[in-house]
C-alpha positions in Angstrom: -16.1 -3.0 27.5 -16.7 -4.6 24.3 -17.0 -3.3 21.0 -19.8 -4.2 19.2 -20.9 -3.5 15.5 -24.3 -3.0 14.5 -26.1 -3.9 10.8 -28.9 -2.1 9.5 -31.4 -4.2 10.4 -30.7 -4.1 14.0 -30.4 0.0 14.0 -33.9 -0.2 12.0 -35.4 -2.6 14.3 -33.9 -0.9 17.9 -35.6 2.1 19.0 -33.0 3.2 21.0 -30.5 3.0 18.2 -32.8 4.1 15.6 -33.2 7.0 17.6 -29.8 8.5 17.2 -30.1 8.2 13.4 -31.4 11.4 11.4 -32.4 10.5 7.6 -31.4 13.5 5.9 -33.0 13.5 2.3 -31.8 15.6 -0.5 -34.5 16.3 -2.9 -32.1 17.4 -5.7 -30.1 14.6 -5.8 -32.7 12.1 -4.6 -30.6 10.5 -2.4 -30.9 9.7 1.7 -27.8 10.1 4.0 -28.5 8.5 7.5 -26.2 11.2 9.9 -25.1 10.0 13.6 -26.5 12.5 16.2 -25.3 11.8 19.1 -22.0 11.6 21.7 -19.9 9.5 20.1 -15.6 8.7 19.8 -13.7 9.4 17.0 -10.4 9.3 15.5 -9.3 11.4 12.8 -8.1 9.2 10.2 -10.7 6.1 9.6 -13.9 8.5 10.8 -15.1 5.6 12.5 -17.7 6.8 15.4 -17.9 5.0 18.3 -20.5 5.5 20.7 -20.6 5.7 24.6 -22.5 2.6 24.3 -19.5 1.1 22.7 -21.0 0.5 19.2 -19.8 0.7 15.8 -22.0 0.7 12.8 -19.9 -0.2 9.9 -22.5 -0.5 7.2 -22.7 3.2 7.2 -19.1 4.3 8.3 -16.7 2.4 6.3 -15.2 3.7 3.1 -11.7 1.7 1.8 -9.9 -1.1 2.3 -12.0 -2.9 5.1 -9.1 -4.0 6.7 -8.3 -1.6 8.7 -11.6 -1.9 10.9 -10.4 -5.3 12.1 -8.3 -3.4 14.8 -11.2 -1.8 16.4 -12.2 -5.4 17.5 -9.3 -6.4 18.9 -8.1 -6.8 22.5 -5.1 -4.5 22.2 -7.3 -1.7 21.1 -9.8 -2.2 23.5 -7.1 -1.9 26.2 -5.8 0.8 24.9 -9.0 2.7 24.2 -9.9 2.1 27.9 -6.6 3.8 29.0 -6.6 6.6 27.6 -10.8 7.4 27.1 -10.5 10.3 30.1 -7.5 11.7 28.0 -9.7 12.3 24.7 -9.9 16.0 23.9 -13.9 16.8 23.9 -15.9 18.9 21.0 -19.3 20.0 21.2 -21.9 20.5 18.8 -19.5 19.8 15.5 -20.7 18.6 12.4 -17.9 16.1 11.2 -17.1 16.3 7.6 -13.4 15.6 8.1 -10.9 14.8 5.6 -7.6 13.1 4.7 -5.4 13.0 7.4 -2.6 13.0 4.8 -4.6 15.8 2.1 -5.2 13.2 -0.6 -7.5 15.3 -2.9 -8.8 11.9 -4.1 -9.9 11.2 -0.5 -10.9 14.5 0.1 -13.5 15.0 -3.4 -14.9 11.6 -3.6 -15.0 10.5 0.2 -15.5 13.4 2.6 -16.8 16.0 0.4 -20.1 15.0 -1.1 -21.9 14.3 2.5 -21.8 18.4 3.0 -25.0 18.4 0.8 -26.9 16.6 3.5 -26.6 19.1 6.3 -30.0 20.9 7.2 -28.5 23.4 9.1 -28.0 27.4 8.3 -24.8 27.4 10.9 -22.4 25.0 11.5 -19.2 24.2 13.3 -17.0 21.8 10.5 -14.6 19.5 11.6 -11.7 18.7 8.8 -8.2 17.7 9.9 -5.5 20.5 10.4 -3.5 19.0 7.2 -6.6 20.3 5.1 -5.2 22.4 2.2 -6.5 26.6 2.0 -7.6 25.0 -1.8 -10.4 22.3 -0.3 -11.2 24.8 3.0 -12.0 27.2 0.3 -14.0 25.2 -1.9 -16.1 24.0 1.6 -16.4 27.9 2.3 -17.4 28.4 -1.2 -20.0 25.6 -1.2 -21.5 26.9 1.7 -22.4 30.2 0.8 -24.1 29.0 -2.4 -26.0 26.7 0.1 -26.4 29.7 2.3 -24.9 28.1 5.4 -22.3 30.5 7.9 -19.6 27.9 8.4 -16.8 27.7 11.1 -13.7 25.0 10.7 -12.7 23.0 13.4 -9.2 21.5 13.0 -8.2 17.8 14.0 -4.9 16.6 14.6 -4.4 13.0 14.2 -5.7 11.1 17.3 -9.2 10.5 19.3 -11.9 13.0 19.9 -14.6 13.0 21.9 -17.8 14.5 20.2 -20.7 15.6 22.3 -24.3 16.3 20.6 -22.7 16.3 16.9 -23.1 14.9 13.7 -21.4 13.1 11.5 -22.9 11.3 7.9 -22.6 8.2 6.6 -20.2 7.5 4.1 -21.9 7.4 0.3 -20.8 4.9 -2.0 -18.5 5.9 -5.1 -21.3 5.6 -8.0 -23.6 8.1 -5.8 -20.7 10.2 -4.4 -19.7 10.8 -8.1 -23.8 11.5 -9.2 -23.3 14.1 -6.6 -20.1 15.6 -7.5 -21.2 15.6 -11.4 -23.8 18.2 -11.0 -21.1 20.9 -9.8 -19.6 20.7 -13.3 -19.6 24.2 -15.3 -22.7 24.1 -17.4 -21.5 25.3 -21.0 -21.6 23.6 -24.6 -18.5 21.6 -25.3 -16.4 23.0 -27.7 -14.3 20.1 -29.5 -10.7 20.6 -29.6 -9.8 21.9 -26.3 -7.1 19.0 -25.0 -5.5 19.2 -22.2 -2.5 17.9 -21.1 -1.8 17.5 -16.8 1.3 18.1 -15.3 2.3 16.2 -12.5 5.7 17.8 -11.3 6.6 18.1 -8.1 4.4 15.4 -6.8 5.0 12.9 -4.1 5.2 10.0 -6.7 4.3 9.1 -10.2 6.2 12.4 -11.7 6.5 12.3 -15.3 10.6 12.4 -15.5 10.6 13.3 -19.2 7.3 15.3 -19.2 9.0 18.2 -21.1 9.9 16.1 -23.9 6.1 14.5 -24.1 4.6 17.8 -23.8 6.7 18.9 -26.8 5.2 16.1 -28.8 1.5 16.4 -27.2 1.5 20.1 -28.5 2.0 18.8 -32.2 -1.6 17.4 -31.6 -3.2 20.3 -29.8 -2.6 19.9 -26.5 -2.2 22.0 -24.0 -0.2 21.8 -20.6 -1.9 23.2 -17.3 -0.3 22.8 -13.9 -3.3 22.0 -11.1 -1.3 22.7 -8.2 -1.6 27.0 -8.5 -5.3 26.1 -9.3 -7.9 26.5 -7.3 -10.5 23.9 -7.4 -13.4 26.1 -9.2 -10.6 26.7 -11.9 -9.9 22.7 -12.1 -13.8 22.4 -12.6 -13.8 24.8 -15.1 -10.8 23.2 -16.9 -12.5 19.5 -16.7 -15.9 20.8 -17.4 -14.5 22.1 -20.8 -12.3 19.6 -21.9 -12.8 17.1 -24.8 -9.7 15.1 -24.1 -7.8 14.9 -20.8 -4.7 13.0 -20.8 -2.6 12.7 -17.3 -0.3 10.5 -15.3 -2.0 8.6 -12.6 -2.5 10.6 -9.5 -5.1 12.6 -7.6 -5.1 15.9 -10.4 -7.5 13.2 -12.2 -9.9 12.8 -9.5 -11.3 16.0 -11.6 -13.2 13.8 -13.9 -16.1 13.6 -12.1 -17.0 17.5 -13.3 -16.2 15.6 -16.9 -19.0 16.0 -19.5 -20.3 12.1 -21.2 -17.9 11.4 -23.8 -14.8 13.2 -22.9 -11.9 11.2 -23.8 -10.0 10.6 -20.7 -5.8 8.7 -21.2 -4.2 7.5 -18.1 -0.8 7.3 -18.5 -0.5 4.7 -15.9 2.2 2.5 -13.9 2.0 -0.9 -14.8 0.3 -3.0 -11.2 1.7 -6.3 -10.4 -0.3 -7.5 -6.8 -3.5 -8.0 -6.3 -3.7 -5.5 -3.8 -3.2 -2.9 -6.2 -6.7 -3.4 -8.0 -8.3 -0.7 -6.4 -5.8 1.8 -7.4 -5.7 -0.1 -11.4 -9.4 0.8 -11.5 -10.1 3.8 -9.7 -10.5 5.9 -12.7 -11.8 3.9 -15.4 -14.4 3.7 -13.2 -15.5 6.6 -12.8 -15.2 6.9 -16.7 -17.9 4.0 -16.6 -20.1 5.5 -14.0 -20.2 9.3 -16.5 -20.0 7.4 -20.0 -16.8 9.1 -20.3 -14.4 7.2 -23.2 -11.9 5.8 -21.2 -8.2 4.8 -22.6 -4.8 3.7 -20.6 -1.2 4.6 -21.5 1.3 2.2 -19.5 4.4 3.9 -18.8 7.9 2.5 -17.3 8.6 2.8 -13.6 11.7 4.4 -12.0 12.7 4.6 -8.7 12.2 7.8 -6.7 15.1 9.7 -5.1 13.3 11.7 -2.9 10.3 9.9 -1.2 7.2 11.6 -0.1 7.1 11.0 3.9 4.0 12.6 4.6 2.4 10.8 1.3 3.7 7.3 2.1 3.5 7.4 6.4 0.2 5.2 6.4 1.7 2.7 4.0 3.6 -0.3 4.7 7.5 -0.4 3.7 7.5 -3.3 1.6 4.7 -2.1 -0.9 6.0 1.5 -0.7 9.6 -0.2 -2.4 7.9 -2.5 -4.6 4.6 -1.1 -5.9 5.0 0.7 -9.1 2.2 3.1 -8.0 4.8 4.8 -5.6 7.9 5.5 -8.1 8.0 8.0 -11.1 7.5 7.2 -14.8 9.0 7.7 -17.9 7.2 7.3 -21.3 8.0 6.2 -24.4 7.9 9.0 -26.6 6.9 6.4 -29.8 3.5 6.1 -27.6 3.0 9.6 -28.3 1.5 8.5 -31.8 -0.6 6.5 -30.4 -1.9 9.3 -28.1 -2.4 11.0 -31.0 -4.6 9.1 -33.2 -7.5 8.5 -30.1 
């Protein structure tokens, strides 16, 4: 067999192919998600459906680096793929959401999470994979009802599937994933001065060593400190929602700007990036900031090297920017930046 990867145009101009496509509109968002509906293979990291014709259709399933889908076109998959496509575990009638094979709550809000609003249907079987925290299933659960839908999770482990008569959506891009996720923000006035401050203890990287000191000197300007790991996620939106200035370290906790009202002041503190490759991790939030007229400002902070690295956080990463990327070591900031915190 041969892997082939089908544009648009040729999906919209094949009947065959145009027939396993269901345009799902959401009239509240105005926005159209085209969903797979079909049998097609699947593995549970990229989301990448391939069908038993032995097409791809990348214009509507890629989301990252691009990268990665150069394997699927290569010899050694195909052989690989060939040996072992009696072996794939099958699943019937599943509508795939899925979600980061590693739990990246970034991943998980602003990827997977936002193409929930296109199903039409009142029961469905949910596919995320096993490493799925109780805090996203929940929030899926909790989405659901308000959408009236009776939902039942099926768990992935990492590996192909085999998905008979299911589903699975396209991926949205960022600017309308984060149009979506905007509207779930707690509706309320904003009251100026509530600040908050985000602890990132405990995390697989980016840990602010001397956050006890800079909280000390934050709470001389109003801050306050909250810890988003004991949260759930409505008490994160609530938190964001309310906020007129958020500062943070760089990590996932900040993904929570999307429920952000215009003009909340968001502050990065924020490992200073070195490679190219790094760009879409230098702009992930300022960006978003752009897309909600939030005012955006960045903190750099200096790197040190971790003692305890994060397996399950850095598995999917390659060794050599693991050790030299400053994005996977801890910080430590300069408590004379504090005044400069102060006055934005």
């Amino acid at each position: 067999m041969k892997i082939i990867d089908k544009k648009i145009p040729e999906i919209n101009e094949n009947e065959k192919l145009n027939s396993i496509f269901i345009n799902s509109f959401n009239a509240g968002f105005k926005l159209t998600s085209n969903i797979l509906s079909d049998n097609f293979f699947l593995d549970s990291h990229n989301y990448f459906p391939l069908t038993e014709d032995f097409y791809t259709f990348s214009d509507f399933f890629s989301w990252g680096s691009s990268l990665k889908y150069e394997n699927f076109y290569s010899k050694n998959f195909e052989e690989k793929f060939n040996e072992n496509i009696n072996n794939f575990k099958s699943l019937s009638n599943v509508f795939v959401l899925g979600s980061s094979s590693v739990d990246n709550y970034y991943r998980n809000i602003i990827t997977f999470l936002p193409r929930l609003f296109f199903n039409k249907e009142k029961k469905i079987k949910l596919a995320l994979h096993r490493n799925s925290s109780n805090k996203f299933r929940n929030f899926i659960k909790f989405l659901c009802e308000k959408m009236n839908v009776d939902v039942q999770f099926i768990y992935l482990d990492d590996g192909f599937y085999k998905f008979l008569n299911s589903h699975i959506p396209q991926f949205l891009n960022k600017k309308e994933s984060i149009k979506i996720l905007n509207t779930l923000k707690v509706k309320n006035k904003i009251i100026k001065g509530k600040k908050f401050f985000i602890s990132r203890q405990n995390c697989g990287a980016r840990n602010l060593i001397n956050e006890s000191d800079v909280a000390k000197k934050l709470k001389e300007y109003g801050y306050k400190m909250v810890d988003l790991n004991d949260m759930d996620i409505l008490k994160q939106i609530r938190i964001f929602s309310r906020a007129d200035t958020i500062i943070s370290p760089t990590g996932s906790g900040l993904t929570n700007m999307v429920f952000c009202n215009p003009g909340t002041k968001i502050i990065e503190i924020s490992p200073v990036y070195n490679f190219d490759y790094e760009n879409s991790l230098k702009f992930r939030f300022s960006q978003i900031a752009n897309f909600l007229n939030l005012e955006y400002h960045r903190i750099f902070a200096d790197p040190v090297h971790l003692t305890n690295e994060d397996k399950n956080a850095t598995k999917l990463i390659l060794p050599n920017i693991s050790n030299e990327s400053n994005y996977f070591k801890n910080l430590i900031l300069n408590l004379e930046k504090i005044h400069e915190i102060g006055k934005i």
